[in-house]
C-alpha positions in Angstrom: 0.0 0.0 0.0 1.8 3.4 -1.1 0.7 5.5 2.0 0.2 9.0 1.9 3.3 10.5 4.4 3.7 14.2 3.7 0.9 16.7 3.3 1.0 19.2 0.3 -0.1 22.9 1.3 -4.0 23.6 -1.0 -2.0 26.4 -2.9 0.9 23.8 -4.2 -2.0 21.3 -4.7 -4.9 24.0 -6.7 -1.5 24.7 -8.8 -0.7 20.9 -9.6 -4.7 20.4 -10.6 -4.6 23.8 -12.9 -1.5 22.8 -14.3 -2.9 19.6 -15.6 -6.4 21.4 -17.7 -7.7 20.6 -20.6 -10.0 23.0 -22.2 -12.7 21.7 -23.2 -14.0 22.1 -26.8 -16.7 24.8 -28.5 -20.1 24.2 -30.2 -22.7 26.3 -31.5 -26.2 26.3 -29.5 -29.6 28.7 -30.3 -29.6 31.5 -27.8 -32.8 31.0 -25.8 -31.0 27.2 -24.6 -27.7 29.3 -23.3 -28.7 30.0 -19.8 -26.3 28.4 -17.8 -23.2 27.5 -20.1 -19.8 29.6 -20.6 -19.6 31.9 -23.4 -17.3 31.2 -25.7 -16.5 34.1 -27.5 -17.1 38.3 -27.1 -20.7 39.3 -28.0 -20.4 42.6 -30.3 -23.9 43.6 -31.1 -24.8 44.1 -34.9 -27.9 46.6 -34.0 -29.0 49.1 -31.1 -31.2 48.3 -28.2 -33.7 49.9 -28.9 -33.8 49.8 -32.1 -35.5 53.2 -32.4 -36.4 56.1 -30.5 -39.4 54.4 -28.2 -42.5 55.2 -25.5 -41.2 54.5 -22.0 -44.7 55.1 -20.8 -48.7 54.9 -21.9 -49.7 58.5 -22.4 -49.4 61.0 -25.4 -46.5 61.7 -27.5 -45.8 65.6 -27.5 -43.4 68.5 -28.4 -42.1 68.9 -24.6 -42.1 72.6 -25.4 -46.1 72.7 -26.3 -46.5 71.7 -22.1 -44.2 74.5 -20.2 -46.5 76.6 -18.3 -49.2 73.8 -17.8 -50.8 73.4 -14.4 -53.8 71.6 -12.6 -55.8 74.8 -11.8 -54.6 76.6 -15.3 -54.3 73.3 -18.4 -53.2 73.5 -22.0 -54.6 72.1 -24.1 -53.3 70.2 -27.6 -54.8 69.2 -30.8 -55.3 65.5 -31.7 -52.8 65.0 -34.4 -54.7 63.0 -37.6 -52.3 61.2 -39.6 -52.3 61.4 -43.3 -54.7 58.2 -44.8 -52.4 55.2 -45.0 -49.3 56.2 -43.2 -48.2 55.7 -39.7 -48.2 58.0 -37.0 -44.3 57.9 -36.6 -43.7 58.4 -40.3 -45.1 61.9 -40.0 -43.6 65.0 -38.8 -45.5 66.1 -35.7 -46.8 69.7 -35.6 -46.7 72.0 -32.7 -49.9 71.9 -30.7 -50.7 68.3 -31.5 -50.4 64.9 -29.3 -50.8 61.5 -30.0 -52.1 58.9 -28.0 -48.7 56.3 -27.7 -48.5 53.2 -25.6 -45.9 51.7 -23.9 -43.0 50.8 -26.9 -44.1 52.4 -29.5 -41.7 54.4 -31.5 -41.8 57.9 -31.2 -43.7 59.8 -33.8 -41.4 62.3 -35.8 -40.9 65.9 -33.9 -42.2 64.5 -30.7 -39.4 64.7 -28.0 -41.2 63.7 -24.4 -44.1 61.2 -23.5 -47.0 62.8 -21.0 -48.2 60.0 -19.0 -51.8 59.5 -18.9 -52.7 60.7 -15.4 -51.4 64.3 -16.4 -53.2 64.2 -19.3 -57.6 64.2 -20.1 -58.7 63.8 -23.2 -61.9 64.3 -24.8 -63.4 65.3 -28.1 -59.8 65.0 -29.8 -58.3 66.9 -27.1 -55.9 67.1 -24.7 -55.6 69.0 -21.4 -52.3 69.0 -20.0 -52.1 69.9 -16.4 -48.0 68.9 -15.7 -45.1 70.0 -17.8 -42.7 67.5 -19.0 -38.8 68.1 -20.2 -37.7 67.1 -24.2 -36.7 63.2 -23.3 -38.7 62.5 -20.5 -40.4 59.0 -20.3 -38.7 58.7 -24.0 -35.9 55.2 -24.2 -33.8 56.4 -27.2 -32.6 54.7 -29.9 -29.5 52.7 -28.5 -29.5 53.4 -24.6 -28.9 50.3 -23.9 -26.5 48.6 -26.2 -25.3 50.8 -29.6 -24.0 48.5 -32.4 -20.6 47.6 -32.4 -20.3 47.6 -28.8 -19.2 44.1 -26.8 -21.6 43.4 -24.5 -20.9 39.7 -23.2 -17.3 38.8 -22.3 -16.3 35.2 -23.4 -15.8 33.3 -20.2 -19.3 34.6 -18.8 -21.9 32.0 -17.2 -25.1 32.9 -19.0 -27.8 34.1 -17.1 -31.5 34.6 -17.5 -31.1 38.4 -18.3 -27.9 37.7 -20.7 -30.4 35.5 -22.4 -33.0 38.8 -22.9 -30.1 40.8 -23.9 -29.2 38.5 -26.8 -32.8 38.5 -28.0 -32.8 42.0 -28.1 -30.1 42.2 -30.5 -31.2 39.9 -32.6 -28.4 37.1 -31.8 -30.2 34.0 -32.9 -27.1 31.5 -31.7 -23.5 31.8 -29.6 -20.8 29.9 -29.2 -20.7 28.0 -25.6 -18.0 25.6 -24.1 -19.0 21.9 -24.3 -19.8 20.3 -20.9 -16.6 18.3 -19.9 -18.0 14.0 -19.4 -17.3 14.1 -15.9 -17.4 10.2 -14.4 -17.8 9.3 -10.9 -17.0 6.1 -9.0 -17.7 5.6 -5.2 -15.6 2.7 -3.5 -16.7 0.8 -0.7 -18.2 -2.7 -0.2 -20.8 -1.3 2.5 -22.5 0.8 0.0 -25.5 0.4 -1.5 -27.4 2.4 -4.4 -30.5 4.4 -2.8 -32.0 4.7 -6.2 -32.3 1.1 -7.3 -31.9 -0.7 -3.8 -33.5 0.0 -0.7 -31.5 0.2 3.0 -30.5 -3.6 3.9 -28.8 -4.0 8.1 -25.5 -3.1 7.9 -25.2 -1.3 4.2 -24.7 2.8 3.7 -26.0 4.5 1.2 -24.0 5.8 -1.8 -24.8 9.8 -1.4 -21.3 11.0 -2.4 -21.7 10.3 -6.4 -25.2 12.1 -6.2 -23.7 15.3 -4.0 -20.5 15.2 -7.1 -23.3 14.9 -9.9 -25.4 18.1 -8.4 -22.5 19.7 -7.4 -21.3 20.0 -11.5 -24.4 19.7 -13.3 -24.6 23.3 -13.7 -21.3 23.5 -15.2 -20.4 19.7 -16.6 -21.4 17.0 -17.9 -21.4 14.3 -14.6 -21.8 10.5 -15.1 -22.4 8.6 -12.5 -20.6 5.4 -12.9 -21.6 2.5 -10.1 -20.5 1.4 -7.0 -17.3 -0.1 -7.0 -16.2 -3.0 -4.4 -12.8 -2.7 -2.1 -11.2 -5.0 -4.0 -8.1 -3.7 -6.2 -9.0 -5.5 -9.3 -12.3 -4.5 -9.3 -11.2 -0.8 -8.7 -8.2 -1.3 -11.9 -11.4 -2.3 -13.8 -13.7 0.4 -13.3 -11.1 3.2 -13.9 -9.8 1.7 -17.4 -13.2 1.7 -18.2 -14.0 5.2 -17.4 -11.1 6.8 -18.6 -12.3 5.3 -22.1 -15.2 7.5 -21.5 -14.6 10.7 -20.0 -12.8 13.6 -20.2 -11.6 13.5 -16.1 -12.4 11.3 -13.0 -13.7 11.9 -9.4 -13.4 8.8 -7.3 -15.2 8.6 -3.4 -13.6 6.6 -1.0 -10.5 4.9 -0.8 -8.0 7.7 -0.4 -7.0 7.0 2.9 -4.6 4.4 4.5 -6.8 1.7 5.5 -6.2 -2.2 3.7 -9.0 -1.4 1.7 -8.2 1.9 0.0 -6.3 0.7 -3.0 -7.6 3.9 -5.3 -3.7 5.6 -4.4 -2.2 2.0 -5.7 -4.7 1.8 -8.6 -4.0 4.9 -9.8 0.1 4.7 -9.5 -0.3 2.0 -11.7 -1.7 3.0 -14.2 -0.4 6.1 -14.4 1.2 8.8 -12.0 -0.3 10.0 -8.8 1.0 13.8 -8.5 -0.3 14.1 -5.1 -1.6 12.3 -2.0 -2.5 13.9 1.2 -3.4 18.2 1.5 -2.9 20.3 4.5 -6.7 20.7 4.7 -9.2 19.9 7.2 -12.0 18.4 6.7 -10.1 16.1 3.3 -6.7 15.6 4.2 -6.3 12.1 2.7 -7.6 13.9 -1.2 -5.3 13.0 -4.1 -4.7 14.0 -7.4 -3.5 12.0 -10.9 -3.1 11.6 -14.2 -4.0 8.6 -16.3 -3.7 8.7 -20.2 -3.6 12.6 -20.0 -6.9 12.1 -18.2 -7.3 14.2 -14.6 -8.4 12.0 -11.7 -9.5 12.7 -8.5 -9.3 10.6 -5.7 -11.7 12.3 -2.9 -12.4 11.2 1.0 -15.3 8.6 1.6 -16.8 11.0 4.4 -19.7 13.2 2.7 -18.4 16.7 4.5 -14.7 15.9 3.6 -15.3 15.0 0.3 -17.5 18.4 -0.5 -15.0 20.5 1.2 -11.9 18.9 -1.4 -14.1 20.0 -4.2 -15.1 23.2 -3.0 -11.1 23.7 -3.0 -9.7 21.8 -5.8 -12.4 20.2 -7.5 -14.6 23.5 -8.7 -11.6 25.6 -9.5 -10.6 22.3 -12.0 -13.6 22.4 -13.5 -13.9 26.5 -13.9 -10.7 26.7 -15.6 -11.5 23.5 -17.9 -14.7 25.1 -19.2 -13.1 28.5 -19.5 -15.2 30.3 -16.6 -13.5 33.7 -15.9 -15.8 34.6 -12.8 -16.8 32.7 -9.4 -19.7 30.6 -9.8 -20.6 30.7 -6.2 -22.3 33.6 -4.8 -20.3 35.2 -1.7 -21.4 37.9 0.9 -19.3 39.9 3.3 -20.1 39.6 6.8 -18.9 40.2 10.5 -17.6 37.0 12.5 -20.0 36.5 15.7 -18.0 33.8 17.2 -13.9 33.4 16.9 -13.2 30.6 14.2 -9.9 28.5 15.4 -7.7 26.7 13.1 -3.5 26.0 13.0 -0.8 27.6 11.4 0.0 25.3 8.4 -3.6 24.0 7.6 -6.3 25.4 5.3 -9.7 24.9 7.3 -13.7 24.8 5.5 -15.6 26.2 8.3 -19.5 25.3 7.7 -21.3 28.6 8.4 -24.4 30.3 9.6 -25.5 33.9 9.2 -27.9 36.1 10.2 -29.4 39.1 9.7 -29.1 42.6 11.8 -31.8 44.4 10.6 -31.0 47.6 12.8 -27.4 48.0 11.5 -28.1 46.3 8.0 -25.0 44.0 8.9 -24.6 39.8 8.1 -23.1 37.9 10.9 -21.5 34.8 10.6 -20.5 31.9 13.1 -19.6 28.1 12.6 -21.9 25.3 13.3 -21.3 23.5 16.4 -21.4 19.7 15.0 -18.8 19.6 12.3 -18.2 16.0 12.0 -16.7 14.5 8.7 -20.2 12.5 8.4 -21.9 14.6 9.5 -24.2 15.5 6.1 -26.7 17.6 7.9 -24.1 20.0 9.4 -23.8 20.8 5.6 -27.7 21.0 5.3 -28.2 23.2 8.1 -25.3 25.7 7.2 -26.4 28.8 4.9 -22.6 28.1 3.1 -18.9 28.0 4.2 -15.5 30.2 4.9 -12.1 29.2 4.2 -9.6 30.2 6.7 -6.1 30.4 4.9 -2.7 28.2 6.3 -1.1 31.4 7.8 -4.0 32.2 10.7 -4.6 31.1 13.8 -8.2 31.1 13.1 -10.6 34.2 12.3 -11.1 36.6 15.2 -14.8 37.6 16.2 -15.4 41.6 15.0 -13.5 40.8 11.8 -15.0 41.0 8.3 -15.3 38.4 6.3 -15.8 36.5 2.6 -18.7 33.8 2.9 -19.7 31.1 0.2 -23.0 30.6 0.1 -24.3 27.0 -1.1 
């Protein structure tokens, strides 16, 4: 059994996993099924947004000029403007004096510079009694406001969100090139395991939740295939890994990694290839390792739940940012004030499950760690609102300071 005897610091081991990236590769998908995947290329719009001078309001398109003066107790009053048989109200020019009833995105009829919204305005017998001013531009959205043509307006390297989705309609950007998802495949190792979705709990058997926490962990970003239970046998482990390799673009085994007689996954992969690391000055995960195997990545992650979320929180993720080209954080982050001091060791990167709350006198976040924090101990991950990292150089996080949370 090779045993794992020195522990690498997280920096030296996130810079042996990044060094070892493959990007993956580019297709070409229709906009409105883009939400979620990384852009893969700069998004220069080929037409303003709008499109054309436009009501930002229901009321009555006017010359702002024709309103100065105009008061409740003392109206002016306008001239229905009539358009010429067959053409369209913003195809004429409109004369001073004269309105026209607009509704909300509507282009602006020709001549008219401001939109009176309809509770300043009464109309009857094809007029208009204005009893509020408006300035040249109010309630108008001109013609490229939002995006002018030629400007980039989506970075590559951008996760694609529900509004980046609206944008691209707007300019007329029928498809964009995205990063593929990366085939992700995941083993768990252990003869006491059991699968929850085709077997139901038997005495003595644990259910396999590590390969569903890895598959919803990456869905949003890869491509995760869950590949079986795998027995604590070393054949049976060789087996399973020369068969996913065949198959995917990187690895993430559960289980194993430690330095029992059952955890061959370290042997296994030294075998058939070259384990780069085994064993990271981190707490919970300690016993994580990394490898390659036929210029594939593999990840050989703790059998406890918490442990094994924490070594892909830290190694994991920022593997599978950089393989799909992601140039911002996925995970959404807060700043808030420490309630409680956070203790760690010089020499040791700690994932402190979190709480916060909310001060709604001083607007402030708090944050404190959960009291159970027990390797297996799934629900302390449940009941935590997300998680801090305290780096290998403290002593721990002192209560007052302000801090970086995760959120799940």
């Amino acid at each position: 059994m090779k045993l794992f005897r020195t522990l690498i610091p997280l920096r030296e081991a996130r810079s042996i996993v990044l060094r070892h990236v493959g990007r993956v590769g580019v297709e070409e998908v229709s906009f409105d099924l883009a939400a979620g995947r990384i852009l893969a290329e700069d998004i220069v719009a080929e037409m303003d947004s709008p499109p054309f001078n436009r009501a930002a309001m229901d009321g009555y398109a006017v010359k702002a000029e024709d309103t100065l003066g105009a008061a409740p107790d003392k109206p002016l009053v306008l001239h229905r403007h009539e358009p010429c048989s067959g053409s369209e109200p913003e195809s004429e020019e409109l004369p001073e004096g004269e309105y026209i009833p607009i509704q909300t995105g509507m282009p602006m009829p020709r001549g008219s510079n401001a939109v009176l919204m309809l509770e300043y305005g009464k109309e009857r017998d094809s007029k208009l009694e204005v009893f509020k001013p408006v300035t040249p531009g109010k309630n108008v959205a001109f013609k490229g406001e939002d995006v002018r043509r030629g400007d980039i307006v989506l970075n590559e390297g951008r996760l694609l969100r529900a509004a980046d989705i609206g944008l691209l309609a707007s300019i007329g950007r029928r498809h964009v090139k995205v990063r593929k998802k990366g085939a992700i495949g995941i083993l768990s190792t252990g003869d006491e395991l059991y699968d929850p979705k085709v077997n139901g709990s038997s005495g003595g058997a644990i259910a396999d939740v590590n390969s569903y926490i890895l598959a919803a962990l990456m869905s949003t970003i890869a491509k995760p295939s869950r590949m079986g239970i795998v027995s604590d046998n070393y054949d049976a482990l060789k087996a399973a890994i020369v068969s996913c390799i065949a198959n995917c673009d990187a690895i993430l085994v559960s289980g194993g990694s430690s330095v029992g007689k059952r955890d061959f996954i370290g042997d296994v992969v030294a075998d058939l290839g070259e384990m780069l690391f085994h064993g990271v000055a981190i707490r919970p995960g300690e016993p994580t390792g990394f490898g390659i195997i036929d210029e594939k990545p593999i990840f050989c992650l703790p059998g406890y739940p918490v442990s094994m979320i924490a070594a892909f929180e830290m190694l994991v993720r920022p593997f599978l940012e950089a393989m799909h080209g992601l140039k911002e954080a996925m995970m959404r982050q807060v700043f808030a004030v420490v309630a409680k001091k956070m203790p760690s060791a010089v020499g040791r990167t700690d994932f402190v499950r979190v709480r916060l709350s909310h001060d709604e006198h001083d607007g402030e976040y708090y944050v404190e760690p959960i009291r159970v924090s027990g390797s297996g101990i799934l629900s302390s991950v449940t009941s935590s609102d997300g998680f801090v990292i305290i780096e290998e150089n403290r002593e721990g996080i002192e209560e007052g300071e302000r801090i970086v949370v995760n959120l799940w």
